[in-house]
Structure formats: structure tokens, C-alpha cells
C-alpha positions in Angstrom: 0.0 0.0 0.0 1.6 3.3 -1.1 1.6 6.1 1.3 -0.1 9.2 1.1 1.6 12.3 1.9 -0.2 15.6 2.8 0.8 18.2 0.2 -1.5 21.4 0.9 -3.4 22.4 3.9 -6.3 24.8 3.9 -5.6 28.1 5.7 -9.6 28.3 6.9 -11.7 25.0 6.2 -15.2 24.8 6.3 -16.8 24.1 9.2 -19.4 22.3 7.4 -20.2 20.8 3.7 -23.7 20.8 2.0 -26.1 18.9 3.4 -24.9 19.3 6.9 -27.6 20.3 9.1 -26.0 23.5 11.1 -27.5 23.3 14.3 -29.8 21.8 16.9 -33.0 24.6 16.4 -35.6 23.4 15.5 -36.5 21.8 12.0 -38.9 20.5 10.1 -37.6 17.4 7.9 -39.8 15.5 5.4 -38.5 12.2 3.4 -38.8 11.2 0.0 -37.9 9.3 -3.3 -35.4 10.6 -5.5 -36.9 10.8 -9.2 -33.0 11.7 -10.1 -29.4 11.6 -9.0 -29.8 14.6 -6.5 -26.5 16.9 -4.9 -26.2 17.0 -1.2 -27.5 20.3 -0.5 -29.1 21.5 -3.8 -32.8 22.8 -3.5 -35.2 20.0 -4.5 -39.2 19.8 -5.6 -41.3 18.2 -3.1 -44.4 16.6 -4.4 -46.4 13.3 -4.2 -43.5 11.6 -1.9 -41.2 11.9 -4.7 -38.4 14.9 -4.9 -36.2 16.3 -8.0 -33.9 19.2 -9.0 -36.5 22.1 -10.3 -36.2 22.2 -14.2 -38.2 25.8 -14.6 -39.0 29.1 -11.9 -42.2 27.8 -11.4 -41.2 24.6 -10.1 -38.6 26.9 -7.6 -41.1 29.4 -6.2 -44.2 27.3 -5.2 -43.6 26.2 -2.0 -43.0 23.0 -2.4 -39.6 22.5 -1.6 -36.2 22.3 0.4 -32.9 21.6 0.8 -31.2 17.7 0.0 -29.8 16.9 3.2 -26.4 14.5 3.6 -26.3 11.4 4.2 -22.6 10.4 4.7 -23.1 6.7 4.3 -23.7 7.0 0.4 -21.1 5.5 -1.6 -20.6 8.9 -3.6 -20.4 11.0 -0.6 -21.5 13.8 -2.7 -25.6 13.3 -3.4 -28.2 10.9 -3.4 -28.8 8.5 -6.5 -31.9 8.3 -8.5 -34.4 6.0 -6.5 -32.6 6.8 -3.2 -34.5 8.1 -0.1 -33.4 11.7 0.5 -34.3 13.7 3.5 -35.5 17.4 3.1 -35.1 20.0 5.0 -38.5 22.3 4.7 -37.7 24.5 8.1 -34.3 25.0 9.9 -30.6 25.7 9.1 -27.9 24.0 6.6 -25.0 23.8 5.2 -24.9 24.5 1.0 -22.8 25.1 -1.7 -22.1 28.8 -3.5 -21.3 29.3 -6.7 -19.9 32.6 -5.8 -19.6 34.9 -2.8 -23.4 35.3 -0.9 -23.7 37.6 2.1 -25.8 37.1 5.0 -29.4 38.3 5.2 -29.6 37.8 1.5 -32.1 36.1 -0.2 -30.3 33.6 -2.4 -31.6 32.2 -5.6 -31.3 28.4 -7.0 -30.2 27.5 -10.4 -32.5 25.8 -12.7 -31.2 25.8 -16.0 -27.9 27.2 -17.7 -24.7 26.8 -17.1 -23.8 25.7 -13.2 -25.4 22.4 -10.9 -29.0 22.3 -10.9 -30.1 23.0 -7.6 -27.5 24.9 -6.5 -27.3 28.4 -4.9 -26.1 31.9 -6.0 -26.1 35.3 -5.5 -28.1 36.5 -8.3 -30.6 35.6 -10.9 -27.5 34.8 -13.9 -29.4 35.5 -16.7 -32.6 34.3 -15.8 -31.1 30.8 -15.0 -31.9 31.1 -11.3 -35.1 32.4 -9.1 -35.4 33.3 -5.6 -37.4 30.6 -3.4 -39.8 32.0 -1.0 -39.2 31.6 2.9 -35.2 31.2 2.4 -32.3 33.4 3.4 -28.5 33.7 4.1 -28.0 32.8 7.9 -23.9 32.8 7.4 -22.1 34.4 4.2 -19.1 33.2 2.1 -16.9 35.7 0.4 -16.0 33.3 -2.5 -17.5 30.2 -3.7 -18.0 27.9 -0.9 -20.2 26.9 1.5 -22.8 29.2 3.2 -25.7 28.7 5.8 -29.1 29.4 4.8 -32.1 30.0 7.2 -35.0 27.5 5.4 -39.1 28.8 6.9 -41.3 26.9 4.5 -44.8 27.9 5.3 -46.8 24.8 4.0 -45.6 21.0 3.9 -45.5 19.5 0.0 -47.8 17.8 -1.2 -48.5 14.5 -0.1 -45.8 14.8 2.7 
């Protein structure tokens, strides 16, 4: 077995990685069947007990979703697989991934379409590729792309949850 030798170290890791619930407040967290290979932390579409990434705004801004939690036993470690059970956060805090620097109190947007991981979280609306979500905003910034906290308050439960 070769060894492996440390090369780099980071100056200020992450105190958490998408998915990662941040704290012990309370949450509301609703289970369901992924319809497609699904990110650890991207913003899914609740409905019918069944989840996916959003493919338009529409799917994005009507309530019916969350935020892909981890689940570090998955042989990817980086998101569920199509048919997997995937936990959703509706209400409460976690970890996700930035495409760029997000400050806190924002309201973030998700991606949807263009260039960029489905699901995933950003600053701005990048050429009408990305919609902000009701009920979500920036509990802890990044100043690059990284990892952020957002604050998820999801008034209504999805459908058939």
C-alpha cells in the first residue's frame, strides 16, 4: 500500500459541507424518493413523496420545496442516487454550496437551467437561469464560492408529505 503524503493544507476550512444540518434549532424534515441523481444540499421539488432538482422558476417558487440533506453513508459522498430516499429540510438551518460569494441576510436564488449544478445556490438571478425561493435566506455568508448557511421557513408541507 503506497503512502499518502499531505501536500497542501487549507488556511480556513469549512466548518461544514452541503447537506450538513447546522444546528440543533428546531426543523422541520420530510423524506422522499429521489426521481433523479440529486446533490447534497441543492434545493429539491417536493411533491407526491417523490423529490427532483427544479427544471423551470415555477417549479422553484411554489412552495413546495427544500434543501437535499447529507447522508454520509452513500457511496458517492457527494448526493443521493436516482431512486434513493433523500431527506428534506423544509424549516431550519444548513450547510450549502455557492457558486460565488453570498452575504448574510440575503435572499439567495437556485439555479434551474444554464450553465452551473442544478439545484444549486447563488447570488443573483444569472441571466434568468436562477429564481429566488420564498421563505429562504442567508443565515452565514461566504466571500467566494464555498459553503454558506441558509435559514430555510417553509410555510406549507408539499404535497402529499
Amino acid at each position: 500500500m503506497a503512502d499518502v503524503v499531505q501536500t497542501a493544507i487549507t488556511a480556513e476550512p469549512s466548518a461544514g459541507y452541503p447537506g450538513l444540518i447546522y444546528d440543533t434549532g428546531p426543523k422541520d424534515v420530510v423524506s422522499c424518493v429521489a426521481q433523479e441523481d440529486i446533490p447534497f444540499g441543492a434545493y429539491v421539488r417536493v411533491s407526491g413523496g417523490y423529490c427532483e432538482l427544479a427544471d423551470d422558476a415555477a417549479e422553484v417558487t411554489d412552495g413546495e420545496g427544500g434543501v437535499a440533506l447529507a447522508t454520509p453513508t452513500r457511496p458517492s459522498g457527494l448526493g443521493h442516487k436516482q431512486g434513493d430516499v433523500v431527506p428534506v429540510m423544509l424549516q431550519g438551518r444548513v450547510w450549502v454550496a455557492t457558486e460565488q460569494a453570498i452575504a448574510a441576510q440575503a435572499t439567495p436564488f437556485v439555479r434551474f437551467a444554464g450553465e452551473g449544478t442544478k439545484g444549486g445556490w447563488r447570488n443573483d438571478a444569472d441571466d434568468a437561469s436562477a429564481v429566488q425561493p420564498s421563505g429562504v435566506s442567508v443565515y452565514r455568508g461566504v466571500g467566494a464560492a464555498g459553503v454558506a448557511v441558509l435559514q430555510l421557513n417553509y410555510p406549507g408541507r408539499p404535497n402529499g408529505a
